[in-house]
N, C-alpha and C positions, 0 to 999 in steps of 0.2 A: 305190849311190844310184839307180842307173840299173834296178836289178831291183827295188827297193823303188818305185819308178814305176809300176813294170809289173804288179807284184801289186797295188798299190791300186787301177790302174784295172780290174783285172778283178775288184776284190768291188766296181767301183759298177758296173760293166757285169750283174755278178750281183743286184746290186739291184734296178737296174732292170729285169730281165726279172721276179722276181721279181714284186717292183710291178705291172708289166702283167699278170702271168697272173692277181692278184688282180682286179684292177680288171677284165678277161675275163672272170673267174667271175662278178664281182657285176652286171654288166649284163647277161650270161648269163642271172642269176637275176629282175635286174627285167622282163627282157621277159617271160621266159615267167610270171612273176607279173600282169603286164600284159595278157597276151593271156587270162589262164587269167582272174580278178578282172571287168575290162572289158568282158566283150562283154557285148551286153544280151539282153535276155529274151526269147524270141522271143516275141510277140506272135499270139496265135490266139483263134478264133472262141469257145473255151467260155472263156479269160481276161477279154476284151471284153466279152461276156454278163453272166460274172460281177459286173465292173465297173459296168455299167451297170443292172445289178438292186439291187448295193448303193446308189449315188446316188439310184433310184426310192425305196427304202423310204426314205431318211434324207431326202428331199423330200417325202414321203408325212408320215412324221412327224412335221415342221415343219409342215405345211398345218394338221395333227389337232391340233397345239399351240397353230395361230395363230387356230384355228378357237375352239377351248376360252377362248382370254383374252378375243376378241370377245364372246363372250357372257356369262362373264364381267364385260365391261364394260359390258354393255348392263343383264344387268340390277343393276348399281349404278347406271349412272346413272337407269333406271326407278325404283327404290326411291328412291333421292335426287331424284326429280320427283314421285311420290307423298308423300313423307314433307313435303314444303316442301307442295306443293297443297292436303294437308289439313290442315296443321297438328298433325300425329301422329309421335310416337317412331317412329325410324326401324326400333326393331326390331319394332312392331307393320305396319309398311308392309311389313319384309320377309316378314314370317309370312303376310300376306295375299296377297303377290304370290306365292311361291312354290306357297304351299299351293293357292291357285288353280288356278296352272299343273296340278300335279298332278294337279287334280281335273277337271279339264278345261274351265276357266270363265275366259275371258278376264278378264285384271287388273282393267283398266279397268273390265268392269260389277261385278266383285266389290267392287271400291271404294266403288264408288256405292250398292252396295247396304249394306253392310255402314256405311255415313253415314247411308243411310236409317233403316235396320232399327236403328241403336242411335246412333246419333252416337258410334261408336268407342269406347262405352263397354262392358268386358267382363262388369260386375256388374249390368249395364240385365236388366231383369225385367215383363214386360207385366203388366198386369190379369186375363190368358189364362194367365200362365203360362208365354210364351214367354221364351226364356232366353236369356244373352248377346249376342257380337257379329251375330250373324244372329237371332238373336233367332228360334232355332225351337225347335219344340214337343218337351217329353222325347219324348212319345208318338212324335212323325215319326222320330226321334232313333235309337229305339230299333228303328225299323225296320232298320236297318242296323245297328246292334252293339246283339240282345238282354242285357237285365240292364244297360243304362247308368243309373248314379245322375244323378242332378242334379247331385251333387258334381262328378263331371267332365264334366259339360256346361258346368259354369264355366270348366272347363279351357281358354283358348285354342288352341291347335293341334285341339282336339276338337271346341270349336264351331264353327271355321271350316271344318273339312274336312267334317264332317257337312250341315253350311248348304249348303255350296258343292256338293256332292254332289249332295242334292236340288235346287239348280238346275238340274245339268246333266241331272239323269233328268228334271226336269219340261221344260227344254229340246229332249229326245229324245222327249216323250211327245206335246208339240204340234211335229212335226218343222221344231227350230225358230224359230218363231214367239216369237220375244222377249216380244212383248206379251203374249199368253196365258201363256205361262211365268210375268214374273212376275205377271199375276191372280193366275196360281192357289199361287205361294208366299204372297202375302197373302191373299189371302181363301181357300185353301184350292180344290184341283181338286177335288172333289165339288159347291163352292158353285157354282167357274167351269162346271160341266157344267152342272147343272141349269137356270143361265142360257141357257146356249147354246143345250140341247134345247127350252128354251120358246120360245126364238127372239130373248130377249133379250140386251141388249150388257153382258158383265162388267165394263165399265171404270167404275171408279171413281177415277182418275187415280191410282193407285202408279206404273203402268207408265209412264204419260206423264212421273212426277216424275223416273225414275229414268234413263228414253232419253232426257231433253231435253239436246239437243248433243251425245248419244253417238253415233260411230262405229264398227261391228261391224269 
């Protein structure tokens, strides 16, 4: 009984060493998993750089993005203060304001003009001959896109961009000078010259009707 004592406690004495060289090994293994895993990055001058160039573009980007909705929102709310102003379909307000811009004729006198020259009406047709929303001439029309019908001078995006055109060249031709500008879309720059040269005043109040209350 007494050697049967003695052998059982040396297989728990062998367990437990046992036991510990395991439990040795595995914390053995977590440090150096720990030390190897854990350390950080070293941190240098072309990492930083890096870093700091991607945050420029992805802030650069946002600016370009925030920049884009602003205007954007600008011009709906323009279209939606034209469209209520005149009393015009909003997609006729935006065709004017856009195509303006492009053509290089601030909104606002294109509006005015384009109330004057037809009352927003695209099938208006003068006594002359003049056609649509700006109500200009095939003949002037066609100074800029040879072989234009009539047919698509009714065309809106065609009339307006055309109109709008010749404002801005007659605008560059009196460098300028709103009032003689539009004399001479109404009554025609050959007529507005010969007044001039004689020494008389072109104004037959278009221009007056059209600058009263406008801000350039």
């Amino acid at each position: 009984m007494q050697n049967l004592t003695q052998r059982q406690r040396l297989t728990v004495q062998g367990a437990f060493v046992l036991v510990g060289s395991l439990i040795a090994s595995c914390m053995g293994g977590w440090t150096h998993r720990a030390t190897a895993d854990d350390q950080p990055v070293p941190v240098t001058a072309p990492v930083l750089l890096g870093e700091r160039r991607g945050l420029s573009q992805s802030l650069e980007a946002t600016r370009g993005e925030l920049a884009v909705a602003r205007l954007q929102l600008e011009r709906a709310n323009a279209i939606i203060d034209y469209s209520i102003h005149y009393g015009i379909a909003a997609d006729l307000a935006a065709a004017i304001y856009d195509i303006a811009l492009s053509e290089g004729v601030e909104p606002g006198l294109a509006f005015r003009l384009v109330k004057t020259e037809s009352g927003f009406n695209g099938t208006a047709k003068s006594k002359v001959g003049a056609i649509g929303y700006t109500q200009i001439l095939p003949s002037t029309a066609r100074l800029y896109e040879p072989g234009l019908s009539t047919k698509q001078l009714f065309e809106r995006a065609t009339d307006l961009r055309l109109g709008f055109r010749y404002l801005r060249d007659l605008l560059e031709r009196y460098d300028g000078n709103l009032s003689l500008a539009l004399l001479a879309y109404n009554r025609g720059p050959g007529k507005v010259q010969a007044l001039l040269d004689a020494g008389r005043d072109p104004q037959n109040g278009y221009s007056i009707a059209i600058m009263r209350g406008y801000t350039r």
